[in-house]
N, C-alpha and C positions, 0 to 999 in steps of 0.2 A: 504494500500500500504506500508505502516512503516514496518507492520507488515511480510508483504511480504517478501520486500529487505531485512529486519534481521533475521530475522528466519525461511522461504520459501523457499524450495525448489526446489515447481513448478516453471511451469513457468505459465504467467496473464492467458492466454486461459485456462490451468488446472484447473484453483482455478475459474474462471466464467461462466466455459461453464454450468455447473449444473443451475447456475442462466439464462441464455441464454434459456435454454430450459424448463425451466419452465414459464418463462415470454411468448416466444412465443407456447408456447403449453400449457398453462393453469395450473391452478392449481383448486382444490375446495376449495368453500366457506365452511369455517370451521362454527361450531356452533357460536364459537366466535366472529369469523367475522359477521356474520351473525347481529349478536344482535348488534355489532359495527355498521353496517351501518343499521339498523332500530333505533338505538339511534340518529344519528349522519347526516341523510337522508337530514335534511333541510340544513346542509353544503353543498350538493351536487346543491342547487339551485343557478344558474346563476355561475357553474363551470363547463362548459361543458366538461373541457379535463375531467374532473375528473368521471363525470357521464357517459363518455364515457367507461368509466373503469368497472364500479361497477352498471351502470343500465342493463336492457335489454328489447328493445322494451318499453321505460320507466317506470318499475318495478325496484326494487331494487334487485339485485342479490339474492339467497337463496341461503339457505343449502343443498352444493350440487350440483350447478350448477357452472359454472367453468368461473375463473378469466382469461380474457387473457390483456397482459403489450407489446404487440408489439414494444411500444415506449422504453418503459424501454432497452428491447432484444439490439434494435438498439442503445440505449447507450450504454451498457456494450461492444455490437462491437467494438463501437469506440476507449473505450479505450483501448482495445487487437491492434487494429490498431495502435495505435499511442507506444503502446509499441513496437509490432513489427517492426516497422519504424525505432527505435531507437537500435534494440536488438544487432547489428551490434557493437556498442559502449561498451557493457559490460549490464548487467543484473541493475544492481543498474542505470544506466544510463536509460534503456526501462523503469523500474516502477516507476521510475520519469519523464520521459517522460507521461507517463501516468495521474499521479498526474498533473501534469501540463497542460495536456490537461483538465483534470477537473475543475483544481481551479484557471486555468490561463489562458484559452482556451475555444473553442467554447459551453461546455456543462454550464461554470460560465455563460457567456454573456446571454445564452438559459435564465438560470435561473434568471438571471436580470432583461432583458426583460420582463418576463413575471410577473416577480413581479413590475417592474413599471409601467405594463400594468393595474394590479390592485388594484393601491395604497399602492403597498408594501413597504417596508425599506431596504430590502439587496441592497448594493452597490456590484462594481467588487472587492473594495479593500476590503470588509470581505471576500471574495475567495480568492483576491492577498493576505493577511498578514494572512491566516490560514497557523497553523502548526499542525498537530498532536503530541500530546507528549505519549511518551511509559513511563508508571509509574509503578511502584512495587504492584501487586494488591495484595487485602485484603483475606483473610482466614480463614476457619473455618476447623476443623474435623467433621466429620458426619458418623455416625453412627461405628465410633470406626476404620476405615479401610479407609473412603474417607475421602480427602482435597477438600474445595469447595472455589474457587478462582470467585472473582469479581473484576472490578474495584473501586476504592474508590470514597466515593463523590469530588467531581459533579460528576457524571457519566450517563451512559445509562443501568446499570443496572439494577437489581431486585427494582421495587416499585411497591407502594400500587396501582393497578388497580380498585380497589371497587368504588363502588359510593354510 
């Protein structure tokens, strides 16, 4: 959403609806995945939202056969909703509006709940006192013509997947 309001053009529905429609209309189990959830299968035991996801008929999904996220779809609605609610106020006002429904509003609480339903640790206030920060990301040339931009550590990006 940071990233949104500063440098975005769209508007929230533009930039989600691709997610929307892949949530509710599926995707394939990639190879990768695949070998993810056969590594990872005994996680899925006594998680039933989750097994709701990625089993089928109680098998584990394969290669191939198609992920669907319903719940996911009807998140990402919500928060096109709550921007649109707002939109009336100015642009920077709707995708904070948004932001706030997530980290300050019904989908944090969703996530609370259900982590202290199963002896989790997130409180409301690590949602209430999140902020995202925009920082100067790191760089390389590559192959003499590209620039190859990441975030810097900590971050979410490129690591070691091997096992």
């Amino acid at each position: 959403m940071r990233w949104l309001d500063e440098y975005g053009e769209l508007e929230l529905d533009a930039v989600i609806e691709p997610a929307i429609t892949l949530a509710r209309e599926g995707y394939p189990v990639s190879p990768e995945m695949a070998d993810w959830l056969e590594t990872e299968a005994t996680l899925l035991d006594g998680r039933s939202d989750t097994a709701d996801i990625y089993l089928s008929d109680g098998e584990l999904l394969e290669e191939g056969e198609t992920v669907y996220q319903e719940e996911m779809a009807e998140t990402f609605e919500s928060l096109i909703v709550a921007y649109d609610d707002a939109r009336d106020d100015g642009r920077s006002d709707a995708v904070q509006a948004a932001r706030d429904y997530f980290y300050r509003g019904p989908i944090a609480e969703a996530i609370v709940a259900f982590s202290d339903e199963h002896d989790g640790y997130l409180t409301l206030s690590d949602f209430h006192e999140f902020e995202a920060e925009l920082v100067e990301p790191i760089s390389i040339e590559y192959g003499g013509e590209t620039q190859v931009y990441q975030n810097p550590p900590n971050s979410q990006g490129i690591r070691n997947c091997w096992r």
